[in-house]
Structures are given as structure tokens and as C-alpha cells.
Residue, then its C-alpha position, 0 to 999 in steps of 0.5 A: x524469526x522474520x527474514x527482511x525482505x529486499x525487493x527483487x530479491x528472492x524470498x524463501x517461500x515468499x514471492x517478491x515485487x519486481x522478482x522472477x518467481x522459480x519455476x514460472x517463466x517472466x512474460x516476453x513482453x509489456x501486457x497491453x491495458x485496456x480502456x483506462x488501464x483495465x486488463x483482462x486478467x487485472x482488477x482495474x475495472x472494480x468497483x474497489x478500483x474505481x473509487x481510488x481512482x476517484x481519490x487520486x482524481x481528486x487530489x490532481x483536481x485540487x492541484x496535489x498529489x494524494x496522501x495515504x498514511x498507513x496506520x497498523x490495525x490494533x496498534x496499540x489495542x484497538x481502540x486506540x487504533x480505531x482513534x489513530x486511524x480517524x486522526x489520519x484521515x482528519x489531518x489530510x489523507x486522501x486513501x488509507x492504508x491499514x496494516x494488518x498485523x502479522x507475525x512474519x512481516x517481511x516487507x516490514x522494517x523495525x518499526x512496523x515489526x514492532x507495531x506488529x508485535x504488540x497488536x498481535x500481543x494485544x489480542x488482534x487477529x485477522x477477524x478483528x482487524x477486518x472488524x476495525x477496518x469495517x468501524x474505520x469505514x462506517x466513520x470515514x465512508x467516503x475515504x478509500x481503505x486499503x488493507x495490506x497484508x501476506x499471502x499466507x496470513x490472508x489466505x494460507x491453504x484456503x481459496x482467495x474468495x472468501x478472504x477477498x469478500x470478507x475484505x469487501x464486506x469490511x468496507x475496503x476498497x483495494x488490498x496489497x499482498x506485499x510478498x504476491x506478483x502477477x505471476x502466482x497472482x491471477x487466482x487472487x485477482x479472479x477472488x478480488x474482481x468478484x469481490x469488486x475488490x482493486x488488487x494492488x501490486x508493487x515495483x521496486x527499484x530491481x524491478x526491470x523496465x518491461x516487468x514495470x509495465x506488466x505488473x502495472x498492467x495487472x495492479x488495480x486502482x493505483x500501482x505501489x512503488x518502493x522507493x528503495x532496495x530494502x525495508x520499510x522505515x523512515x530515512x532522512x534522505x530518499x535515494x538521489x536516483x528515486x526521481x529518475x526511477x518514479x518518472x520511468x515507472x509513471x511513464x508506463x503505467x495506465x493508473x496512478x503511481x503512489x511511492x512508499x517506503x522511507x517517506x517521513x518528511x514534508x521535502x520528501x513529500x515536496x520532491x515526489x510530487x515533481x514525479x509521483x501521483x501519491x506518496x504513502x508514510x508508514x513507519x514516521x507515522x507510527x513512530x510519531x505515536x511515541x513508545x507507547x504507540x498513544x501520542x495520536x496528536x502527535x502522529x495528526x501534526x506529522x500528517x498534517x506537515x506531510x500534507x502541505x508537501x503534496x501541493x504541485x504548485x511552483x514544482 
């Protein structure tokens, strides 16, 4: 049975963005980046890190923010995602984020359970959506991909290296580890900075000012805000007070800022770009592909719509 998460909110056996872990005391103060935004402990200073920098960058450089689609690994089979992916990146994505499937996706709203569940009823695993991140790779190299996952589906009871290199050898340049905060996460972070690998960390609305500029000091290659208190899924409206919170957030943190959850239309797109760096759209995206999880031209026109919002020209 999957147990929605709401970020800030404590998760039995889950840690969650913006929250105080049990037992593992909040740190006092903001920890200080170093040159562009790398601290000790973080993973901004890999070589995964600098390449998504590199696409935020470019983005700005064309006077934009940066589109990141998210697509679900083996959704509907893996073919069929392997195309879909390819479509994404075509109709305007700067990075790439790929869900890998997983049977207790907390941070996951409805339509992304069910995506879940029917790559995991189609026969994927996490080896072969490492293999379908490695094809995405080989076609697109020059886009970012950003795999995101679970504590315990990636890792589980083993050590982080391994997972973490098996992520790099696939062609990734980050990964999200929706349910892990900095206060559990330096082992990760070691396993991803000796894998070259960007460790990414996520805020949310419940997240307290000078967690904010802690945890932004620690994520790798851009900082992953959530946009609302509760799951994935597209909304008609964002909340009205999303400006405000993306502005306090972009102002501490030493790399790029990209908001996600509830994005679905091109005026949302438009209205983050006053504030944000990047904007992810997930669930409209595979809701776009229709029941049945094949209408791939469908899911590329939405991209493309999404695409002429992140212009910052008259914002």
C-alpha cells in the first residue's frame, strides 16, 4: 500500500525534504558553499554537477529557463519509453528527469503510481531501467539525465557505490533520492562524488528558511523545489504564494533553482520563470500519452507548448 507523502511531513521509515530526521539533530546554522556553490560534504564540484550546470547556463544564455520532462522508465514497455524519452528531449528539454519505477513511490501522486505499476507489470527492474537510461544516453548524449529514485529501491541494505556507479556507467549525470536529506545523506553523497555523480536534494514549502540554504548548500548541479505541501500531479493552478517561496529559496542558494510538482501548463511555465531557473512537468506529461501510455505525439506537443512558457522576454 503506498502512504502519500507530504513534504515536511514525517514518513514512517522515509526521510522527507525540508523535514528534521528523528534522532539526528537540524544543523544551527546555513552551511557556507564554497567557489560556485561546492561544499565539502555536497557533490557540486562532479563532473555530473558541472554538466547540468552547463544546461541551466545555456538556457539563461538563450534568455530562458530550463525545461526538464520527466518521463517513467519502461512506461508502457520499454520500447515505447525509450521512444517517449527521445520525443521529450526533441520538443525542447534542456535535462531529463526519468523515473525509475518502483512499487512504493511515496512522493508520487496518482498518475505516476500508475505509470509506476504498469512498468513494474511490464517486466522493469531497476537493471533495466539503468539499461534504458544507458540507450537514452547513447542517442541524446549531449542532454543531462537525471534519474530519480528511493533510498531503498536504489540502495536497500547495501552500500551507495555500487548503485552510484552503476548510475554514472548508465550515462547520468545527477540523481534525486526523493525520500533522503543531508542529514542521512553524506554516504550517498561520498558514493555520487566518486562516481562524478550530482546528488540532488529537494525543499518544499515546509521546509524552514535556514534549512533552505543548508540543504541548497549540499545538493549537486541544481536544487529541486516543490512547488506545493503534497504529491505529484498536474493542478489547474499553482498555489498563489509559490512566487514568494521560489524567490526566498533562489535567493540562498548557490546553484540553480528548478520548481516541480503541479506544473501542466504553458502560463505556469510563464509565471516560474519571473522566479525559478528551470521548471520539471511530470504527471501532465504522462497523462498527455493518453490511457494506454502510447500517444508519444501527444506528450511531444504538450512539450513543445510548455517549451514557449520558459522564454523570460517581457517577464
Amino acid at each position: 500500500m503506498t502512504v502519500p507523502l507530504t513534504p515536511g511531513a514525517a514518513t514512517p521509515g522515509a526521510a522527507t525534504p525540508g523535514a528534521a530526521t528523528p534522532g539526528v539533530a537540524a544543523p544551527a546554522a546555513a552551511t557556507p558553499a564554497g567557489p560556485r556553490g561546492a561544499s565539502e560534504s555536497g557533490t557540486n564540484g562532479t563532473v555530473g554537477a558541472e554538466r547540468i550546470r552547463e544546461a541551466f547556463a545555456a538556457a539563461r544564455g538563450e534568455g530562458r529557463i530550463a525545461l526538464v520532462p520527466y518521463v517513467v522508465a519502461g512506461y508502457p514497455d520499454a520500447a515505447t519509453s525509450e521512444a517517449i524519452a527521445i520525443a521529450a528531449i526533441d520538443a525542447g528539454a534542456d535535462l531529463l528527469e526519468i523515473g525509475l519505477p518502483y512499487s512504493d513511490p511515496l512522493a508520487d501522486g496518482t498518475t505516476l503510481q500508475r505509470a509506476s505499476a504498469a512498468a513494474l507489470r511490464a517486466g522493469a527492474t531497476l537493471a533495466r531501467s539503468l539499461e534504458l537510461v544507458a540507450r537514452i544516453h547513447a542517442a541524446r548524449p549531449s542532454i543531462p539525465l537525471v534519474p530519480m529514485a528511493y533510498v531503498n529501491q536504489v540502495i536497500g541494505g547495501r552500500e551507495p557505490a555500487d548503485p552510484m556507479r552503476r548510475l554514472a556507467a548508465a550515462g547520468a549525470s545527477g540523481a534525486i533520492l526523493a525520500d533522503l536529506t543531508p542529514d542521512e545523506g553524506a554516504p550517498v553523497e561520498a558514493a555520487a562524488r566518486a562516481a562524478g555523480l550530482a546528488l540532488i536534494y529537494l525543499v518544499a514549502p515546509t521546509t524552514p528558511p535556514r534549512r533552505r540554504a543548508w540543504i541548497a548548500s549540499r545538493t549537486g548541479g541544481f536544487l529541486y523545489v516543490v512547488s506545493l505541501v503534497g504529491v505529484t500531479g498536474a493542478r489547474r493552478a499553482l498555489p498563489t504564494e509559490v512566487g514568494a517561496f521560489v524567490r526566498a529559496v533562489r535567493g540562498v542558494s548557490p546553484v540553480p533553482v528548478a520548481v516541480g510538482f503541479g506544473v501542466s501548463r504553458r502560463e505556469h511555465v510563464r509565471r516560474l520563470g519571473r522566479v525559478a531557473d528551470g521548471v520539471i512537468a511530470a504527471s501532465a506529461l504522462v497523462d498527455a500519452l493518453g490511457p494506454e501510455g502510447r500517444d508519444v505525439a501527444a506528450m511531444a506537443r504538450l512539450v513543445r507548448e510548455l517549451s514557449k512558457g520558459t522564454s523570460r522576454a517581457g517577464v
